[in-house]
N, C-alpha and C positions, 0 to 999 in steps of 0.2 A: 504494500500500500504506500503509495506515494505522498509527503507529509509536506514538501512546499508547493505553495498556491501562489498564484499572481495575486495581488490586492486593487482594489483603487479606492478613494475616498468617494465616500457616498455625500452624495448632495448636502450641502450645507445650508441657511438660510439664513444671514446676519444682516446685523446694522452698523455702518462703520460712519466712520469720518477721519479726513486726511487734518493734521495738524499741519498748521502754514504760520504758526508764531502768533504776532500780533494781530495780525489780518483777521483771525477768526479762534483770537484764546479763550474768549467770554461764549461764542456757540462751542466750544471745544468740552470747556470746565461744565455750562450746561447737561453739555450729552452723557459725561462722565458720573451724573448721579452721585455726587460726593466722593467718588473714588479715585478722584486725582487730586491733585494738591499741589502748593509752588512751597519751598523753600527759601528762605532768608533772602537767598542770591536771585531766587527768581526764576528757578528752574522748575519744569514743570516733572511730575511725577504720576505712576498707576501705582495704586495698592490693590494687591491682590489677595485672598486669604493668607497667600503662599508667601509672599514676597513684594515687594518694594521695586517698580520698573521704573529709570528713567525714559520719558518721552522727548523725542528731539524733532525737530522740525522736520516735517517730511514722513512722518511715522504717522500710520493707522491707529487709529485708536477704534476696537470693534466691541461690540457688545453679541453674545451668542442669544441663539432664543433660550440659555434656563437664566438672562441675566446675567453671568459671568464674564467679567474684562476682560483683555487682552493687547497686548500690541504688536504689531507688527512694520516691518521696515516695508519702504513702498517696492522694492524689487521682490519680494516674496509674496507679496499680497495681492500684485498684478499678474501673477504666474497662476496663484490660488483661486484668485475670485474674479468675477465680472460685474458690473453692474446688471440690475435687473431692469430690462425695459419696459 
């Protein structure tokens, strides 16, 4: 019996938004539902149960459908996802 399989990722359905800095920090911190935050210096952050992510300009900030953050760099996340039309 043969035990490796090919896989693929089953359809996902999220809700993102690209951080672009100033231009759009206040719909950013919005979307983030109290889970992101700035430090002293002004840096933007994700808290996750897990861990403490910085966020940098250019970076996805997603939310899954159970609610749970994440972030992603924009070359990974344009490989991963598409917009829905």
């Amino acid at each position: 019996m043969r035990s490796i399989n090919n896989y693929k990722r089953k359809p996902e359905r999220i809700k993102a938004i690209k951080y672009k800095g100033k231009e759009n920090f206040y719909e950013v911190m919005d979307f983030g539902s109290g889970n992101l935050f700035t430090s002293n210096e002004g840096k933007l952050y994700l808290e996750t149960p897990k861990q403490v992510y910085p966020v940098f300009v250019g970076d996805w900030i997603i939310r899954k459908k159970t609610g749970v953050y994440s972030i992603m760099n924009d070359k990974l996340f344009k490989e991963k996802y598409e917009k829905e039309s």
